[in-house]
N, C-alpha and C positions, 0 to 999 in steps of 0.2 A: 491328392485327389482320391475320393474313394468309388472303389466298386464295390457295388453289392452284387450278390450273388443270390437267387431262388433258388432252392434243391431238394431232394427227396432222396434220402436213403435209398427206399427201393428204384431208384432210377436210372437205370445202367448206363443213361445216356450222360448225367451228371457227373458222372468217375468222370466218363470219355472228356465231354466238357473240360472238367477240371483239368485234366493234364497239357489239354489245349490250349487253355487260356494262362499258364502256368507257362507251358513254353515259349508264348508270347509273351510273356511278364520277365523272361527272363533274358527274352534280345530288347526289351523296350531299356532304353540310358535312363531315365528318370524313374525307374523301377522300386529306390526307396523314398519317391515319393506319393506311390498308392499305397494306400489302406483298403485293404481288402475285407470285407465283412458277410458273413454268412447267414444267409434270411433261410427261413422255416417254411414248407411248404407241401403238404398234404396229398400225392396223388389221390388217395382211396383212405379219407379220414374215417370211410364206417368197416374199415377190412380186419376183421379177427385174427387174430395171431394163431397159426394152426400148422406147429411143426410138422403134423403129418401129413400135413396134403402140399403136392407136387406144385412147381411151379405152371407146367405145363397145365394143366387141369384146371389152375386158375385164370392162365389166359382161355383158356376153350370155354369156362363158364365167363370170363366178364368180355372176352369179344367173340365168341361166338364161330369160333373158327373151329376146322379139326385139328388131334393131335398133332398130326405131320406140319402144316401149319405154322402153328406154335414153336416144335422146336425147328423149324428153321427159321424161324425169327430168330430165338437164342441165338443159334450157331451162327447168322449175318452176326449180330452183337457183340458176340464172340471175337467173332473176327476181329470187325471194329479195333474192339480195345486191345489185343494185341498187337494192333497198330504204333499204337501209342504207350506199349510196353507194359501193358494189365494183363492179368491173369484171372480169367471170369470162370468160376464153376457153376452155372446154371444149373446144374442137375443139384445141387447142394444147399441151392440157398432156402431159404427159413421164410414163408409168408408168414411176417411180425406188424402188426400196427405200428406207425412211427412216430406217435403220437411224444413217445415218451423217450424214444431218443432224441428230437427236436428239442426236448426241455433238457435232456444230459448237453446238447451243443447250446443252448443256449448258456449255463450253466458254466459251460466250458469257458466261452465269447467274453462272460463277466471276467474272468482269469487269465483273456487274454490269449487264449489257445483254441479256439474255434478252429481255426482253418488244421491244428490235429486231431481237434476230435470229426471233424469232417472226415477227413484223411483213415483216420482208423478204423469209422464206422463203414466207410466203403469197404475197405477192406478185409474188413470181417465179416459184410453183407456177403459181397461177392466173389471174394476170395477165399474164405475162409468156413463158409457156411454156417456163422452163428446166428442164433436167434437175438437181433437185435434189439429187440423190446422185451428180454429178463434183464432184469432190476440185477443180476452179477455178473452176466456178461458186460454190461456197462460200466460196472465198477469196474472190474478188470481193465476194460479199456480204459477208464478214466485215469488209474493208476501208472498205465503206462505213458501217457503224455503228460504225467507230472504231477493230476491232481490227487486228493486223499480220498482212496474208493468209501471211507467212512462217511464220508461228506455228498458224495456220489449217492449212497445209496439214502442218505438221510434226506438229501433232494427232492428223490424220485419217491420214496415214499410218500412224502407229502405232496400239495400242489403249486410247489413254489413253480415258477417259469411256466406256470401255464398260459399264464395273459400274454407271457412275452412273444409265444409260439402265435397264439390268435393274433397278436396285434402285426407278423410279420405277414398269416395269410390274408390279412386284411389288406393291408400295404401291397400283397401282390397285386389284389384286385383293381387297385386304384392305379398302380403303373401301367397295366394291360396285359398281365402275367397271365395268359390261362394253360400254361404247360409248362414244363423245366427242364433243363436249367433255363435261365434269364437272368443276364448280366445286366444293369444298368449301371451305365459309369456318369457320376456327378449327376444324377439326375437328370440328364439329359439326350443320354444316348441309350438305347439298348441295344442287346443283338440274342437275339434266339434262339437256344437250341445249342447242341457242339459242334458250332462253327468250326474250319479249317485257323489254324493257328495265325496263317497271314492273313484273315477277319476280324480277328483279337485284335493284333497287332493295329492294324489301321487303325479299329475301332479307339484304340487307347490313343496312338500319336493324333486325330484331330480331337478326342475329348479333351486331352491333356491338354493342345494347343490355348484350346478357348481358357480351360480351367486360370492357364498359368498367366497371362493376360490380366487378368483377376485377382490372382495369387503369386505376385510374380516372390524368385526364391527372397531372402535378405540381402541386402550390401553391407557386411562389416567394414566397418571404420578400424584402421590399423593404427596402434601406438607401437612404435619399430622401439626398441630394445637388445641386448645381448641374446645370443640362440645360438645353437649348434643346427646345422642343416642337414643333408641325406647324402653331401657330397662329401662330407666328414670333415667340414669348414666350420672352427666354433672362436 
């Protein structure tokens, strides 16, 4: 059964999510049979990449609040993801357009590593305070979950994955994504936001329920033969 996933680099709520639905994927029995897929999703598709300006200063200018405010939203945030065993440097992160890491994850997704380069890119948003939208911090990361940063950058130089990135914010719209993260499992169910783990959890055992009704597993057919078994009988 597959879920997909809506997310945003810059979205700290997204890590949080992740590790939620993650911990519920890892009590659900049937767990290698979701396919988890990572969709492209734009909070602020017209935002300038601009190492030098703070994060704080950007929420004061795009909501309107004061500084005091602002960081203590961070610090709620913060919180949060400690929670669930992150590590957020707010003071450090990098206002980057993510325009062009969406096309490094899609990129990624083709190769089958999506859900690392998700994983790293948070990481290094929030954690780590790189600027995720230079063309070699990306390769760097690329390099580290496996792929060739040569290929990486020869990617992103060009505009290979760009339609891939629009055709996912498109797809948000038609689901009823207007924020993220946003789970939708089999197309049928979503859940909003970073839900509590046992939200996941439900969320999967009745999607799964219906899915498998539909899909139910194989019946092999046994032709019996000589073997050795695990009781040390051969």
């Amino acid at each position: 059964m597959k879920v997909e996933i809506w997310s945003d680099v810059m979205c700290p709520w997204c890590y949080i999510g992740k590790r939620k639905f993650e911990k519920a994927l890892e009590q659900f029995p049937q767990k290698d049979r979701i396919e988890v897929e990572w969709k492209s999703f734009q909070l602020n598709p017209d935002m300038e990449t601009d190492p030098d300006r703070s994060i704080v200063e950007y929420l004061v200018e795009a909501k309107g609040i004061t500084p005091d405010h602002a960081t203590q939203m961070l610090d709620h945030v913060t919180g949060i993801a400690e929670e669930v065993g992150l590590e957020y440097h707010m003071d450090k992160t990098v206002l980057a357009n993510s325009f062009d890491s969406h096309r490094f994850i899609q990129f990624a997704k083709k190769n089958k590593l999506g859900s690392e380069a998700e994983e790293a890119l948070f990481h290094a948003y929030f954690t780590e305070g790189k600027n995720t939208a230079d063309h070699g911090v990306l390769a760097d990361l690329g390099a580290k979950i496996g792929l060739e940063a040569t290929d990486v950058k020869n990617v992103l130089n060009s505009n290979q994955f760009a339609e891939d990135v629009r055709k996912d914010v498109y797809e948000a719209q038609q689901v009823g994504a207007r924020g993220v993260p946003f789970f939708v499992l089999d197309r049928k169910y979503a859940v909003s936001g970073a839900q509590q783990t046992e939200t996941f959890l439900g969320a999967l055992q009745q999607s799964f329920q219906e899915w498998e009704k539909e899909n139910p597993a194989p019946l092999l057919t046994y032709a019996e033969g000589d073997s050795c078994t695990t009781d040390g009988n051969c």
